[in-house]
LUMTI-473488 format. One record per atom (N, C-alpha, C, CB): residue in three letters; atom name; x, y, z. Coordinates in steps of 0.1 Angstrom, whole numbers, padded with zeros to 4 digits. Glycine has a CB too. Layout:
N
NUTOR   r  a    px    py    pz
NUTOR ala CA     X     Y     Z
...
% end
This chain:
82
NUTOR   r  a    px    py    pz
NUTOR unk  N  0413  0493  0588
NUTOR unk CA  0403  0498  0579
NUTOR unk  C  0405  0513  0576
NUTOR unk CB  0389  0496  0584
NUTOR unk  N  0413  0520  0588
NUTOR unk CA  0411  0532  0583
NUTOR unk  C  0427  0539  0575
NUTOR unk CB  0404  0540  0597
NUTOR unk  N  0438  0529  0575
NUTOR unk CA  0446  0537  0567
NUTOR unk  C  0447  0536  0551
NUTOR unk CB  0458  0534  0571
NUTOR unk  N  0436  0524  0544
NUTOR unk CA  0436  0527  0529
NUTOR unk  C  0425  0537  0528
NUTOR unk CB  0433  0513  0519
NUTOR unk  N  0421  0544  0538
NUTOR unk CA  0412  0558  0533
NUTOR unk  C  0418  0565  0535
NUTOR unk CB  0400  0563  0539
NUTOR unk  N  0435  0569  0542
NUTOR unk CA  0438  0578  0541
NUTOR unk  C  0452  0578  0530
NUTOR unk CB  0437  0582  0555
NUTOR unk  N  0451  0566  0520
NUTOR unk CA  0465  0569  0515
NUTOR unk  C  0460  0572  0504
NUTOR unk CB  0476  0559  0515
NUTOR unk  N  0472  0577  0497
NUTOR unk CA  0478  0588  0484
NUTOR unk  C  0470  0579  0475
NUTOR unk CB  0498  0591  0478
NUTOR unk  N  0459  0585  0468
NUTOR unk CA  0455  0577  0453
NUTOR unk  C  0455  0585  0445
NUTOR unk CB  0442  0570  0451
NUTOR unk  N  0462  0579  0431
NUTOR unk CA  0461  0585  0417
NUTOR unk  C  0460  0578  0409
NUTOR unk CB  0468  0593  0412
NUTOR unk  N  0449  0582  0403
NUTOR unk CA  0447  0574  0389
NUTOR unk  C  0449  0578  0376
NUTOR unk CB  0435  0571  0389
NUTOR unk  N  0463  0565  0372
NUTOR unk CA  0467  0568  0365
NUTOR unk  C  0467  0557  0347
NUTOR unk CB  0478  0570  0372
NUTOR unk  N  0464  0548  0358
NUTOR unk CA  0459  0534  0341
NUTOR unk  C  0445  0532  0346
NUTOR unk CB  0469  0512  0340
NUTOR unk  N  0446  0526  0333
NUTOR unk CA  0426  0521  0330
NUTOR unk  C  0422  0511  0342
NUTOR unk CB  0424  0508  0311
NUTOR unk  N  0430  0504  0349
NUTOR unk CA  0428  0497  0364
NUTOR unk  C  0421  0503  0374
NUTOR unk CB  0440  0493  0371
NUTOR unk  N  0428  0515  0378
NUTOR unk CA  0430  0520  0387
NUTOR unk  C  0413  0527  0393
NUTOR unk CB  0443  0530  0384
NUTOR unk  N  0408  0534  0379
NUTOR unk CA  0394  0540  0383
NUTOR unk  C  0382  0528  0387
NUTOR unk CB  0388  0548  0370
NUTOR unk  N  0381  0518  0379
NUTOR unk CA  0373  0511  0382
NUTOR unk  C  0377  0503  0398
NUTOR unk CB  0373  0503  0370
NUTOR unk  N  0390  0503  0403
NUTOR unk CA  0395  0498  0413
NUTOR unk  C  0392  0509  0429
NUTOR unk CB  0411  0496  0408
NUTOR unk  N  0393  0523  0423
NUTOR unk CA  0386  0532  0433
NUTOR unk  C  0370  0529  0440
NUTOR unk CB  0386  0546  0426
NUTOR unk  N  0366  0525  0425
NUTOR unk CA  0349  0522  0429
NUTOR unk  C  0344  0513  0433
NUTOR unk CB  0340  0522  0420
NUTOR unk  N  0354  0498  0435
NUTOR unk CA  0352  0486  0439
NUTOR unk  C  0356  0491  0454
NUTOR unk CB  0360  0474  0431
NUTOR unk  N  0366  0499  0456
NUTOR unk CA  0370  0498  0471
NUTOR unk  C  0361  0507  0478
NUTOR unk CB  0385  0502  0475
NUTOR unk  N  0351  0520  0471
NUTOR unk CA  0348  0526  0475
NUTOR unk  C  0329  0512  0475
NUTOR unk CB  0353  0543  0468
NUTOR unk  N  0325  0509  0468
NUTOR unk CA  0311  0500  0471
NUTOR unk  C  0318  0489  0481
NUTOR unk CB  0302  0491  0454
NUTOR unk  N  0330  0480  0480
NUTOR unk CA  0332  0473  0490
NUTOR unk  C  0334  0482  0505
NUTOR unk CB  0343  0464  0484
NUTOR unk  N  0339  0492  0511
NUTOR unk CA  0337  0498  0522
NUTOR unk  C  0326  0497  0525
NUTOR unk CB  0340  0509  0523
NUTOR unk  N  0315  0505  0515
NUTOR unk CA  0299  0506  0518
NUTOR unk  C  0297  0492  0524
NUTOR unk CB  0287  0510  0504
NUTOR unk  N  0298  0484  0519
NUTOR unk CA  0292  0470  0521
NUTOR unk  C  0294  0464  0535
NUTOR unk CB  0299  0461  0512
NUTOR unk  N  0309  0466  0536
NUTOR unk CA  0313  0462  0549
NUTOR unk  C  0313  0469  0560
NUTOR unk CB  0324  0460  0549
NUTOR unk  N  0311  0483  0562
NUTOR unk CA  0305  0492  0570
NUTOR unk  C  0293  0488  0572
NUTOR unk CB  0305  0505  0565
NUTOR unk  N  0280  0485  0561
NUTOR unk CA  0268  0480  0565
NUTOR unk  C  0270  0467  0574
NUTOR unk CB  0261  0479  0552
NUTOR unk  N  0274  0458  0568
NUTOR unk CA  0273  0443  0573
NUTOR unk  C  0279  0447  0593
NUTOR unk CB  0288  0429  0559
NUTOR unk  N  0291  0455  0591
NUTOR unk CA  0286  0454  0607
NUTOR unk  C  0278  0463  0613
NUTOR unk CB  0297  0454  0616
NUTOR unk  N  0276  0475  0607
NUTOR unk CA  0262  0478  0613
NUTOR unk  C  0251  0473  0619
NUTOR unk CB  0258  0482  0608
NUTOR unk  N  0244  0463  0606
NUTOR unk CA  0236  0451  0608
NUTOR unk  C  0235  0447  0619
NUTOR unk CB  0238  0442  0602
NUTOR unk  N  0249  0447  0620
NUTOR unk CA  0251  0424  0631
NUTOR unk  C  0253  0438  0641
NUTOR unk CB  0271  0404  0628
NUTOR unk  N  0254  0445  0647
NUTOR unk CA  0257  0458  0656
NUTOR unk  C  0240  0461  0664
NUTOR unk CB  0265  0474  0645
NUTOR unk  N  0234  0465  0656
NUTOR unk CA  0220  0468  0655
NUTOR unk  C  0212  0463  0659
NUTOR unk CB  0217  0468  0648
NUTOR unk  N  0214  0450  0653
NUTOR unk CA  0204  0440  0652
NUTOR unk  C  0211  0428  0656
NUTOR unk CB  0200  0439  0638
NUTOR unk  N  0214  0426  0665
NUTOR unk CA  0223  0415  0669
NUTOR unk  C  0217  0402  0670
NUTOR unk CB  0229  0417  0683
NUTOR unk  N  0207  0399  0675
NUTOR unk CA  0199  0389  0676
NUTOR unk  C  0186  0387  0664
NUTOR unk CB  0196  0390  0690
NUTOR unk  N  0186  0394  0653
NUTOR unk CA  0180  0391  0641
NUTOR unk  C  0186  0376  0633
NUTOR unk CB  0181  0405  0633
NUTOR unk  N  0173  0373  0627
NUTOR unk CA  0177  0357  0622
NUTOR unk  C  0191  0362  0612
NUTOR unk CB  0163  0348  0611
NUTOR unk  N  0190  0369  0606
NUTOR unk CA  0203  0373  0594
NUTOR unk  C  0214  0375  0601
NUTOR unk CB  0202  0387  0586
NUTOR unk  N  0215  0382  0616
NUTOR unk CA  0226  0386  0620
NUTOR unk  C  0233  0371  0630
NUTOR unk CB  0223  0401  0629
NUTOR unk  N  0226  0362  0630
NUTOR unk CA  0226  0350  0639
NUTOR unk  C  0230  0335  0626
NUTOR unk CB  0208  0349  0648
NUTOR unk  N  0226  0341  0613
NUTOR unk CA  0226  0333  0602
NUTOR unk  C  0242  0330  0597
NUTOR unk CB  0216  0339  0591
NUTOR unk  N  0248  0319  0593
NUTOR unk CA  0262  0320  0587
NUTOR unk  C  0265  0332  0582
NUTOR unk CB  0264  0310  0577
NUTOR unk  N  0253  0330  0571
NUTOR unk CA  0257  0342  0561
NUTOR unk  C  0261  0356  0565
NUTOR unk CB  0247  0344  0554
NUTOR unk  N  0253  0360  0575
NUTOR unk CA  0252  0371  0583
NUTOR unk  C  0261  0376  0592
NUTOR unk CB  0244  0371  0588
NUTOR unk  N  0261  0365  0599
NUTOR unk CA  0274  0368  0609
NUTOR unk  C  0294  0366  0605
NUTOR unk CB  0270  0356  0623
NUTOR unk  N  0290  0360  0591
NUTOR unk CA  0308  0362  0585
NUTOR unk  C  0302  0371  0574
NUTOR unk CB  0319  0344  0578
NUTOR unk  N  0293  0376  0569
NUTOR unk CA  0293  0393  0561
NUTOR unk  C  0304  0403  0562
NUTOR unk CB  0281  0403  0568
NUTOR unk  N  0307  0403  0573
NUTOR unk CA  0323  0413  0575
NUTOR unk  C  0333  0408  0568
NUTOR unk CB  0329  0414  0591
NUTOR unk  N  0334  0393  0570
NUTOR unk CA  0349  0386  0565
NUTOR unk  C  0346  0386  0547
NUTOR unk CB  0352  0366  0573
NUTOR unk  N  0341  0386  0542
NUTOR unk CA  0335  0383  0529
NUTOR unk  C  0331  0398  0522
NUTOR unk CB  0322  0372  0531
NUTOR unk  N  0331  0403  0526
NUTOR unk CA  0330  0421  0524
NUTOR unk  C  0339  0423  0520
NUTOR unk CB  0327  0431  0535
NUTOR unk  N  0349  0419  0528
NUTOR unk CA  0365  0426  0532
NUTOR unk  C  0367  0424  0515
NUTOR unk CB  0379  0415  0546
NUTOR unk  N  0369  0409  0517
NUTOR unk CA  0372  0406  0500
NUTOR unk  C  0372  0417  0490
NUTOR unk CB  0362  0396  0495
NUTOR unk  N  0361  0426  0491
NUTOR unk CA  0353  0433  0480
NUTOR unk  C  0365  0443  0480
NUTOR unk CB  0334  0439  0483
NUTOR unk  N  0365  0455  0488
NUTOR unk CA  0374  0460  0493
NUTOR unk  C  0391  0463  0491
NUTOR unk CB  0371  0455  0500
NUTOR unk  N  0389  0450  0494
NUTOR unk CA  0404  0442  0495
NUTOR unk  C  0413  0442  0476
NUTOR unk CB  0399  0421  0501
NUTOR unk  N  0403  0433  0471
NUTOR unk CA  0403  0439  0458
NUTOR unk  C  0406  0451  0449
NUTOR unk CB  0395  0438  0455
NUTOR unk  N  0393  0458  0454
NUTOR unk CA  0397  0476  0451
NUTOR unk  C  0411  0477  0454
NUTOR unk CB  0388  0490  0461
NUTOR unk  N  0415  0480  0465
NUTOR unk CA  0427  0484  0467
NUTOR unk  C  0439  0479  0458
NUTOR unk CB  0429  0482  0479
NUTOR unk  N  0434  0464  0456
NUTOR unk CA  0450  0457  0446
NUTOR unk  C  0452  0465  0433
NUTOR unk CB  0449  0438  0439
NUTOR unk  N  0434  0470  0433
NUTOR unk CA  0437  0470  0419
NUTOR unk  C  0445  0488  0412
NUTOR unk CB  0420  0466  0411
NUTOR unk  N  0439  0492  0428
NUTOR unk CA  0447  0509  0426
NUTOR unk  C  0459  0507  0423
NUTOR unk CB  0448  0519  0438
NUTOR unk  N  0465  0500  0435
NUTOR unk CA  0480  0503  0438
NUTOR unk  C  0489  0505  0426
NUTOR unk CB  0485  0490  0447
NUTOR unk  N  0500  0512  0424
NUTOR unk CA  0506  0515  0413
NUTOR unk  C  0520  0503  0413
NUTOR unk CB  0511  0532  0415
NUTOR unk  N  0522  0502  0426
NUTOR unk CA  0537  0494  0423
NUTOR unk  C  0534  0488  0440
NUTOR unk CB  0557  0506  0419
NUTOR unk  N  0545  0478  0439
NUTOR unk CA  0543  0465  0449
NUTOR unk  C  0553  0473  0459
NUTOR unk CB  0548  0448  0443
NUTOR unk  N  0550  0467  0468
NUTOR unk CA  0556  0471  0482
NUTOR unk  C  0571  0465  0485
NUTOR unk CB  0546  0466  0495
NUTOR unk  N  0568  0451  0479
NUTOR unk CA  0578  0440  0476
NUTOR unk  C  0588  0439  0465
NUTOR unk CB  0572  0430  0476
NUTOR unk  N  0598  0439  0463
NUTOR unk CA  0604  0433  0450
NUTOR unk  C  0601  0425  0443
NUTOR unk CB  0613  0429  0450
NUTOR unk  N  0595  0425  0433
NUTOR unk CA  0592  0416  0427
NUTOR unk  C  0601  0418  0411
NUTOR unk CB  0577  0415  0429
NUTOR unk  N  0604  0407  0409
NUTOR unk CA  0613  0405  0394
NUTOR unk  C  0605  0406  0386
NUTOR unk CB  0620  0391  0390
NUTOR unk  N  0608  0417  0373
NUTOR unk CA  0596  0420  0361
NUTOR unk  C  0608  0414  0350
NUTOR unk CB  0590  0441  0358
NUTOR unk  N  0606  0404  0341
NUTOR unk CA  0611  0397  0328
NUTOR unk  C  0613  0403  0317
NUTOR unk CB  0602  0389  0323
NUTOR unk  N  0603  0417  0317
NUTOR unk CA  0602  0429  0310
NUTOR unk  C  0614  0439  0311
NUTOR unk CB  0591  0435  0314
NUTOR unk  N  0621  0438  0320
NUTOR unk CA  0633  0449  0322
NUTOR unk  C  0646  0443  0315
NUTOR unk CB  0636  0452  0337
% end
């Protein structure tokens, strides 16, 4: 969790901003959800499905943002275009 807060971002296509804000509300989210279940450990929400996989389903949010920053793939991938 903590090295896509510390890597290089620039925004450079129309993706990329809206993709900062998804990763920056999906953190909030997932920072909260384990707070919650941290806190409140034995509350019906934190004991509820829903509640207690909040973290795994957050991530998603997050997870997203970041694809959508990224400038280029880590991997090779074949572009048709070249």
């Amino acid at each position: 969790m903590v090295i896509p807060k510390i890597m290089f971002v620039t925004i450079k296509s129309a993706s990329q901003k809206p993709g900062l804000y998804i990763y920056i509300i999906g953190s909030i989210f997932y920072n909260l959800s384990w707070i919650a279940i941290i806190v409140s450990a034995e509350s019906s929400w934190s004991l509820s499905a829903l509640g207690f996989t909040a973290p795994a389903y957050t991530a998603i949010i997050w997870f997203a943002g970041i694809g959508l920053i990224g400038e280029k793939s880590f991997f090779k991938i074949n572009n048709s275009e070249n």
